[in-house]
N, C-alpha and C positions, 0 to 999 in steps of 0.2 A: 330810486331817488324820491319815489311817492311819500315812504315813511316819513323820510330825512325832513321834505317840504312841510307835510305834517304837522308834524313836532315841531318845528321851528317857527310855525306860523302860531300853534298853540299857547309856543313860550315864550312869545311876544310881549304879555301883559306882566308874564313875573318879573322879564327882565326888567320893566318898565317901575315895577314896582321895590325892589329890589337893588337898584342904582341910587348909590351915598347912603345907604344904609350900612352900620356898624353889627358886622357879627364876630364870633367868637367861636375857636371851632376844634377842638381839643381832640386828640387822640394820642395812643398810647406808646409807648417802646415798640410794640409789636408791629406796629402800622410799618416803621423805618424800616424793618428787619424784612420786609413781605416783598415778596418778589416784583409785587403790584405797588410796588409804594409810588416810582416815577409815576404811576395813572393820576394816581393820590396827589402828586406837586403839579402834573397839571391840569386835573380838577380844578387845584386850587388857583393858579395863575390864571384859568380860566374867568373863575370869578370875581379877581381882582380885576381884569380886563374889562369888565362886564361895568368897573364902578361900584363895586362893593368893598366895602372898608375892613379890612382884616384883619384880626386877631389873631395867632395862630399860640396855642399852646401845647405844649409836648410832653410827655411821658418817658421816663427813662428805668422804671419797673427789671426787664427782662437784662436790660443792658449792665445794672447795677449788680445784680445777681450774680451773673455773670463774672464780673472784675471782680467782687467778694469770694465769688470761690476760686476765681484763679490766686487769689491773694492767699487763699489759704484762712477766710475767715469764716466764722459762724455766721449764719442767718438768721436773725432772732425777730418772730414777728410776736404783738401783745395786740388782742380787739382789731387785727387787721393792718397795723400800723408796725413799721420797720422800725427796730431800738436802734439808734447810730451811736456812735460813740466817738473820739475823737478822729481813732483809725479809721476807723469803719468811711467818715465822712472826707479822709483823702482820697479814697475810693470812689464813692460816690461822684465827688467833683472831676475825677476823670472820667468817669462813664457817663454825666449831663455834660458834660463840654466837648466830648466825639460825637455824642448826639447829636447836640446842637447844631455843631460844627458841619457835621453831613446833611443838616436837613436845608442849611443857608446854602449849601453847597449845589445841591438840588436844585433848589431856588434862584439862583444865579447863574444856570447853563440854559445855552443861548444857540445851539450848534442847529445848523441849517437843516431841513427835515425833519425836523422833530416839532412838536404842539407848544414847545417854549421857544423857538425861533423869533427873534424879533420883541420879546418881553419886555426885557430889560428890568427885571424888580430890582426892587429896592428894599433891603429886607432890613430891623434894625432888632438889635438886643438890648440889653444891659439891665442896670439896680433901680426895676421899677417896681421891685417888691420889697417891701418890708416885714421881716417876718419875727417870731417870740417863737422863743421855748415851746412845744406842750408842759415842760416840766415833769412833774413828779403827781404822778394818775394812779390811787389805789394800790402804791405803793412800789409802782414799777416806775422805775426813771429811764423820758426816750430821750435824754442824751441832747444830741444835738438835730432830733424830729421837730418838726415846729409846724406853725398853721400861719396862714396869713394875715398879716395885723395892718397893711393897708397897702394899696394898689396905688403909683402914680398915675392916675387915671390924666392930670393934664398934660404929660408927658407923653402919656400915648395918645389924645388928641392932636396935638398937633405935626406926632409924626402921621398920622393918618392922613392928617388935612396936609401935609408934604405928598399927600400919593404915597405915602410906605405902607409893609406891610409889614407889623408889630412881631416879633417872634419873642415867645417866654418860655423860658426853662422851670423847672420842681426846683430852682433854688430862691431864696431868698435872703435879704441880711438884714441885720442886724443895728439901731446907731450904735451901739458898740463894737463895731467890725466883724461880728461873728458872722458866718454861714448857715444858713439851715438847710436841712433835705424835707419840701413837702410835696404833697400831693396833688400832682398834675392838674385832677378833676375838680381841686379845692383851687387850685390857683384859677382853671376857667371860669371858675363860679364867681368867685371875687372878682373878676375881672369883668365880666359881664354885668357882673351889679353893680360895680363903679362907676365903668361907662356907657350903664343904663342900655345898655346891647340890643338888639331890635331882635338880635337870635341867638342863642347860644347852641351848639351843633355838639354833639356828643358823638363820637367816633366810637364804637364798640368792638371786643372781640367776641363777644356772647350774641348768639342768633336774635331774632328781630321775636319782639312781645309778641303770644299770643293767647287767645282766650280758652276760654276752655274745650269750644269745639274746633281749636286748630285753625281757628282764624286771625289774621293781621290785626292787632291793636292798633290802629289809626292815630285813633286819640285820645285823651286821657284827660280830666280834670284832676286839678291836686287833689281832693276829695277819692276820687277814681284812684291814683298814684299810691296815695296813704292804705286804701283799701287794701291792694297788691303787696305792699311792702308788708298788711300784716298776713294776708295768705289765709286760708290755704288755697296751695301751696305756697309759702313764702318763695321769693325770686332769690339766689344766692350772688356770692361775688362781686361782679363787674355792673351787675344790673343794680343789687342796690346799692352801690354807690353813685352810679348814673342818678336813678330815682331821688335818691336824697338831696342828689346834690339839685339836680330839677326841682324839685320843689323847694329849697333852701331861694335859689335865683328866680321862683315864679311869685313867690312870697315878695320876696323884695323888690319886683317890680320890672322883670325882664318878661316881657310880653310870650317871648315864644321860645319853646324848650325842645330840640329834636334829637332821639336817640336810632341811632343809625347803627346796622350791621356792618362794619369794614370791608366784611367778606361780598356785600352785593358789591358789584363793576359799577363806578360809578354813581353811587348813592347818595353823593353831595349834590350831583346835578340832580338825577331824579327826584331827589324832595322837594328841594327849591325852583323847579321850573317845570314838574307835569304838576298837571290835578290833584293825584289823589296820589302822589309819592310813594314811598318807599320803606319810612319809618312812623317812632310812634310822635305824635306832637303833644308836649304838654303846653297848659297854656288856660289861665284863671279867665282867660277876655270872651271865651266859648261860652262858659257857664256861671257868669258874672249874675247876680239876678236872677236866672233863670231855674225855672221848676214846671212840673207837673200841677195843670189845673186840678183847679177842687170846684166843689158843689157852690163855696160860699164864693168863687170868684166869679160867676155868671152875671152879676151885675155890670160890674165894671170894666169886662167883655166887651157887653151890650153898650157900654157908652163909648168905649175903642172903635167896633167894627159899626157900629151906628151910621155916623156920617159918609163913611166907605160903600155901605150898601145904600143909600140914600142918590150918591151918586153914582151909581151903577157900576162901583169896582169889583164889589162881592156881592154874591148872593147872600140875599136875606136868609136868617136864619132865626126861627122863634127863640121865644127864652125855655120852651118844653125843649125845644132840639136840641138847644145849647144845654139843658140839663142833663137830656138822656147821652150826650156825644163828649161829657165831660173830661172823660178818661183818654178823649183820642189827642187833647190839646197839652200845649207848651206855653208859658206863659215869660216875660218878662216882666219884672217890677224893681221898682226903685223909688225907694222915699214910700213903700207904701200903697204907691200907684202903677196900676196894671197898662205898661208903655207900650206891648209887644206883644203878639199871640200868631201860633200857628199851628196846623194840625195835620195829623199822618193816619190816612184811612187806606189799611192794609188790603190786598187783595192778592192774599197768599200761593191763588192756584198758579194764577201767573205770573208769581215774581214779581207784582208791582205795587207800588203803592202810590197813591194821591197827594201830594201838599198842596193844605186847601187853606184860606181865610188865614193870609200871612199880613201882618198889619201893624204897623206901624205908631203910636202918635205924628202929630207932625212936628209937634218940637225936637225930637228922638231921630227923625228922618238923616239921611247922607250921612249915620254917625257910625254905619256899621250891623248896629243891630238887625236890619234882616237878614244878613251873612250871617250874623248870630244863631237866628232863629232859624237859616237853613242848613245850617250845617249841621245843628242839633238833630232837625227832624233825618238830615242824611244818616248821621252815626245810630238815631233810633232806626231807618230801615233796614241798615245793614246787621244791625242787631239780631231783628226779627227774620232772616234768610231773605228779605229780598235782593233783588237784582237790579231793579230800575226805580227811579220816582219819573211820576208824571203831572201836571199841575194843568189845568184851564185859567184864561187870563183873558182879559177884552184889553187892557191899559198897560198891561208890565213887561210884554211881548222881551225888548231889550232888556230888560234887568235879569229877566232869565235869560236868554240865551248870553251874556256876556259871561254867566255863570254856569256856562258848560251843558245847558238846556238844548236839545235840538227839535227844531220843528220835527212835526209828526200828524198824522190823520186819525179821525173819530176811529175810525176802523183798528187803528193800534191801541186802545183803550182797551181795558179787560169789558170781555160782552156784557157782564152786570152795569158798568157806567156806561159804555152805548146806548143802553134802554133809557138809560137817565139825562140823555145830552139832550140841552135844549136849545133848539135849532133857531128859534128866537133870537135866543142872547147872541148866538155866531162866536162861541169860547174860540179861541187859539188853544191846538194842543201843542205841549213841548215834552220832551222826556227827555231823562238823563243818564246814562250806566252811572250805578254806582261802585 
């Protein structure tokens, strides 16, 4: 029961954080078909329970194939995209509408012993997409393939503010009454950009990002993301479509982008309510402003951590120290002006490293930015193979431990900063696994 307690005392603040917030959370035909998919409906019920506002979009890919070839038809894909034609698209509307149809169905069982006991969802459909042709593309006509040309985004507000839970199919129509067959991961993306989505959740059938030494990609800036899409090795399939569409939704203003392995147990909770999750997070609000100090920013440093060290927050640090330590700092600016700075002094034998002189303006203050500026200096350690950060503090004692910091003694410091501890000051140590 120790874990269980744990954990649940841990995911206290996300739940906290995470209640009336609008997410979006797409996955594929494959997911429906998976032995595990009930885990998957009450994941999700779970987090409707929790107070989270849901979007659910669906994929019908594997299912449509499927009814195509028992019909006895060709498969014709151009640049990744299925040509339909008028047949083709009678097809299709049977195979999103058994989808559909089983995944409400899902959603609506209530039988005693079971994690949906007592639910009660409330699940809602219908023509909240409007979709166009792609038309006629380098000389290949997809029929009746289309993209989305706009989302009833106030329609799906106010079933949300009903307690419902939004369900969207790969169809859309037409004001001319037509039908179209689109793309699952394009319909989440429109839809999360519409109603400005606090998360957009990417459900994958392709293994979780990793770099090149066989590590978890965390996180990602779209910068980062673009880099990956151009490779090498380029990502194939499922991943770049995920990526693009991620970046298409961080561009326009959806905060946070998460690409999830289907195949982990439970990996909607895992992201959303431990630490350091499960998948990759993309997301512009990391690395907004933020760079690598230079020589000429020393200045404007010294007028940041000035008043800080003045009042015994930080150690004083010359403008020679600040010159030769240039390379260890992060900086934030905006408008020009140096808001934010912190720094990671590596201490590779044992796995650890320091976050030193984290600071703030005080205009800039409760806006976010030092979760900024630690998260960065965390993705640099984990970068560089370590395992832990550790930080000294006389004033911030809470702000780190609310961020996963734990007390600790001079004696857990790597022996080189022991020699350096100044018994004076009386520092708090905290450390953190990363």
């Amino acid at each position: 029961m120790e874990p269980f307690v744990h954990w649940f005392r841990q995911a206290g603040p996300y739940i906290n954080a995470h209640r009336g917030k609008t997410f979006v959370v797409s996955f594929g035909g494959e997911a429906v078909e998976a032995e595990n998919f009930s885990s998957l409906i009450h994941d999700l019920a779970l987090l409707h329970s929790l107070g989270i506002r849901l979007v659910l979009v669906h994929g019908a890919r594997p299912q449509v194939e499927e009814r195509l070839r028992e019909a006895g038809r060709e498969l014709r894909y151009v640049n990744g995209l299925r040509l339909t034609d008028a047949d083709d698209l009678r097809y299709v509307k049977q195979a999103v509408g058994r989808v559909r149809i089983r995944i409400e169905a899902r959603l609506s069982m209530g039988i005693a012993n079971s994690p949906m006991h007592g639910a009660r969802l409330r699940v809602v459909s219908g023509n909240l997409i409007t979709a166009r042709p792609l038309g006629v593309r380098d000389g290949v006509d997809y029929g009746f393939t289309g993209e989305v040309r706009r989302i009833d985004d106030r329609a799906i507000r106010l079933w949300l503010d009903q307690n419902a839970i939004v369900l969207l199919s790969p169809l859309g129509y037409s004001p001319t009454g037509e039908i179209f067959n689109l793309s699952g991961e394009e319909v989440a993306t429109a839809t999360a950009m519409a109603l400005r989505a606090d998360k957009l959740l990417f459900l994958s059938e392709s293994p979780a990002l990793r770099d090149s030494g066989g590590r978890p990609i965390r996180e990602l800036s779209p910068s980062d993301a673009e880099r990956l899409l151009a490779g090498p090795p380029a990502p194939t399939g499922e991943t770049v479509r995920h990526l693009r569409q991620a970046l298409r939704a961080c561009q326009a203003g959806v905060r946070r982008i998460h690409l999830l392995s289907r195949e982990v147990d439970g990996a909607p909770l895992l992201e959303l309510f431990t630490r350091d999750g499960v998948g990759t997070l993309i997301t512009a609000d990391i690395y907004e402003g933020l760079r690598p100090a230079t020589i000429d920013d020393v200045g404007g440093m010294l007028e940041l951590i000035r008043p800080l060290e003045d009042d015994g927050a930080l150690v004083r640090r010359s403008r020679e120290r600040l010159e030769m330590e240039i390379g260890r700092f992060a900086l934030l600016e905006r408008d020009g002006a140096i808001i934010g700075c912190a720094a990671l002094y590596p201490f590779p034998e044992e796995r650890l490293g320091e976050l030193a002189c984290v600071a703030v303006h005080p205009a800039y203050r409760n806006s976010g930015r030092a979760d900024t500026l630690l998260r960065y200096i965390e993705r640099q350690a984990r970068e560089q193979g370590l395992h832990r950060l550790f930080v000294l503090t006389t004033r911030a004692a809470h702000w780190f431990r609310e961020r996963g910091f734990e007390s600790a003694e001079v004696a857990d410091l790597p022996v080189r900063k022991q020699a350096l501890y100044n018994w004076q000051r009386r520092s708090k140590v905290f450390i953190k696994t990363l």
